[in-house]
N, C-alpha and C positions, 0 to 999 in steps of 0.2 A: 752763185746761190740764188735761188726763187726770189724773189720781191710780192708778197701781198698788200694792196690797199685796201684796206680796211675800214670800216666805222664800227662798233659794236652793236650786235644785235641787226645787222645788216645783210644782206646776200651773200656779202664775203664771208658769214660767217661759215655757209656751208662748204665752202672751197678751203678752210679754213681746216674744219672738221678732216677733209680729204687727206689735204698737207698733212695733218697728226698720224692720222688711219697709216698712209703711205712713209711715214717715219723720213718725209722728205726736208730735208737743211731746205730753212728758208727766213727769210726777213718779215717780218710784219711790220707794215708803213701805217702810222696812225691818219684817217682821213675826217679832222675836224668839221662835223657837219654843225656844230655849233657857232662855227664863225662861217660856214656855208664855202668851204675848203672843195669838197667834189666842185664847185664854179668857179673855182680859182683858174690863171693863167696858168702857171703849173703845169696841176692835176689836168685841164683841158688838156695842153700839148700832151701830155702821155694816152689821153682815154678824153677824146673830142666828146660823146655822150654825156660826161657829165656823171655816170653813173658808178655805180660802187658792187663789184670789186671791180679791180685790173689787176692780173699778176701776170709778171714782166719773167720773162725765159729766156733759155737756149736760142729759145725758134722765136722770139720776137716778144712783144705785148699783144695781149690775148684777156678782152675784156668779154663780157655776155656771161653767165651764173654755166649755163651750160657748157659753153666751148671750153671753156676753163676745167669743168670738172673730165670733156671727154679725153681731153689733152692730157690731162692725168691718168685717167685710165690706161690711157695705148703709152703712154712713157713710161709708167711704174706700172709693170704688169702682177709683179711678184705681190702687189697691194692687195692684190683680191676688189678693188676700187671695180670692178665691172668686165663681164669677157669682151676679149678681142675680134679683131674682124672678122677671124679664120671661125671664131666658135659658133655652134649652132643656135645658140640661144640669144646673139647679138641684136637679133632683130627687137624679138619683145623687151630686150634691155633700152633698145634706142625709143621705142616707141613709147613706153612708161616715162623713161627720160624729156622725153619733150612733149609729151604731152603736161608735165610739170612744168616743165621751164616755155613752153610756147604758149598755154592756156590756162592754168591754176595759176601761175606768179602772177600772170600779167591782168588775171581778175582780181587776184587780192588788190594790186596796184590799184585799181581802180575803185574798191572801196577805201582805201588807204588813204589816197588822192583826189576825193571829186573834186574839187576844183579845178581838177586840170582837164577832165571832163566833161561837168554839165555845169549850165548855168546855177546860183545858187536855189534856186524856187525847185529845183529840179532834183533835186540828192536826197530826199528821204525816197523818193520813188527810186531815183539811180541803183540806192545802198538795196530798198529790198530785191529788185531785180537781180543786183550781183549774187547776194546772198542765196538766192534761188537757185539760180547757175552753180554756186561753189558747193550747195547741198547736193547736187546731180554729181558734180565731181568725184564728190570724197566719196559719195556711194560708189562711183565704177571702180577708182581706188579700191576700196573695201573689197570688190567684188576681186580685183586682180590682185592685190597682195594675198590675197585667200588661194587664188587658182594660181598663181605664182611665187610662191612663197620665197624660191630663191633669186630671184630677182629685187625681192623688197626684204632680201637679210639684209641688215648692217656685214661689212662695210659697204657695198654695196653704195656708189653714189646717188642711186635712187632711192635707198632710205633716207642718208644725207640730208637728199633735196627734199624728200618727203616731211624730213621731221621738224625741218626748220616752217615751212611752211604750216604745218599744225601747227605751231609750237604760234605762229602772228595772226593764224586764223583765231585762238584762244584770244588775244591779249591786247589786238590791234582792230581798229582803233581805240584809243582809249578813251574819246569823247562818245564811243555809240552804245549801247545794251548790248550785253553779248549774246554772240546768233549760234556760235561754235561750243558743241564738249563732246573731247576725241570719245568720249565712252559711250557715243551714238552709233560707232563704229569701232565696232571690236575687232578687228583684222590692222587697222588702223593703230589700234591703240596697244596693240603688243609691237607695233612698230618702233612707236613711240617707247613703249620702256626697255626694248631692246637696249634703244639709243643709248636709252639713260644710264644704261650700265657698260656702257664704253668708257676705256680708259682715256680717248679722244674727246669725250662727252666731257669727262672731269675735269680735266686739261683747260680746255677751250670755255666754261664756264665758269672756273676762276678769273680766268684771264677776261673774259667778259660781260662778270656781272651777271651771270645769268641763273642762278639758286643751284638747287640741290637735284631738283628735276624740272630740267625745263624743256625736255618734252613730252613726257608725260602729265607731267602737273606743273605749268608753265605760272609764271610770274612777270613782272614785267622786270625790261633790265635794269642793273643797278650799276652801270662799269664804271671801274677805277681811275680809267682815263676817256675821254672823248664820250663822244653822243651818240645815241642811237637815232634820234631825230633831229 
């Protein structure tokens, strides 16, 4: 059986999402970031980065938000999770895919995170620069879930990845003014309530904490067990 590590409200949550969609048997491992468990000795020896998720397979431990989701793809094909190598349309599945997971995460990270960073004198100018960048983003987004539309259905792991990401651009951080509302982008925001009416959406937002529509009309999380931060 699969092994997820987990925190709620985290990256895993979109691998997570995947698992449901793909109706795949699997274990969910709680990763207490409230006692700072992702830098545990442990969690280190499984997933050396430190980082959240890792799910443990057949073919080995398989950490990064991406590899995880492509590795599902190509192993549960029947999921409809994304086409395979042989299909034509692989390419612009790949390219959408990492252009989320190699450029939009890792900007969010970076308002999420200045201190890891820039100096502190330095982050009201960091945050609006990213915010710039991330408003360029969600526009190409917009422009491509529009001229692609089956590429950015649900289940589709680029919705997935798509929606969790609105869902932190809305809500995170929660010390700044908010910069994000998916309804600046309407190509976006049918992404978004697509989600919301997955039976995987429902599932996975009991489970953690996450309302009634969280990505369409996001809130911040409330989980039953462990931390999102």
């Amino acid at each position: 059986m699969l092994q997820l590590y987990y925190a709620p409200d985290n990256a895993s949550l979109i691998v997570r999402l995947a698992l449901e969609e793909a109706a795949v048997p699997h274990k969910m491992v709680l990763v207490d970031r409230s006692v700072q468990a992702q830098k545990s000795t442990q969690y280190l020896a499984l997933n050396p980065t430190g980082q959240i998720p890792t799910l443990v397979t057949p073919d080995g431990v398989i950490s990064e938000t991406g590899a995880c989701l492509l590795w599902l793809v190509d192993t549960h094909p029947q999921a409809g999770l994304g086409p395979l190598p042989t299909d034509a349309t692989r390419g612009g599945f790949l390219r959408w895919l990492f252009f989320l997971s190699n450029t939009v995460h890792p900007d969010l990270n970076r308002i999420f995170y200045p201190d890891q960073f820039v100096p502190s004198d330095a982050r009201d100018a960091h945050h609006d620069r990213i915010v710039t960048r991330l408003q360029r983003h969600y526009e190409i987004l917009d422009a491509a879930a529009r001229a692609e539309p089956s590429v950015f259905a649900p289940p589709s792991v680029v919705a997935l990845y798509l929606g969790a990401l609105l869902r932190w651009s809305a809500i995170y951080p929660p010390t700044r003014d908010r910069w994000f509302d998916v309804a600046d982008y309407p190509s976006l925001k049918d992404v978004a309530q697509a989600l919301d009416k997955r039976a995987s959406t429902r599932s996975v937002a009991v489970a953690e904490g996450l309302g009634d529509a969280p990505f369409g009309q996001p809130q911040p999380p409330n989980p039953p067990v462990g931390s999102a931060l």
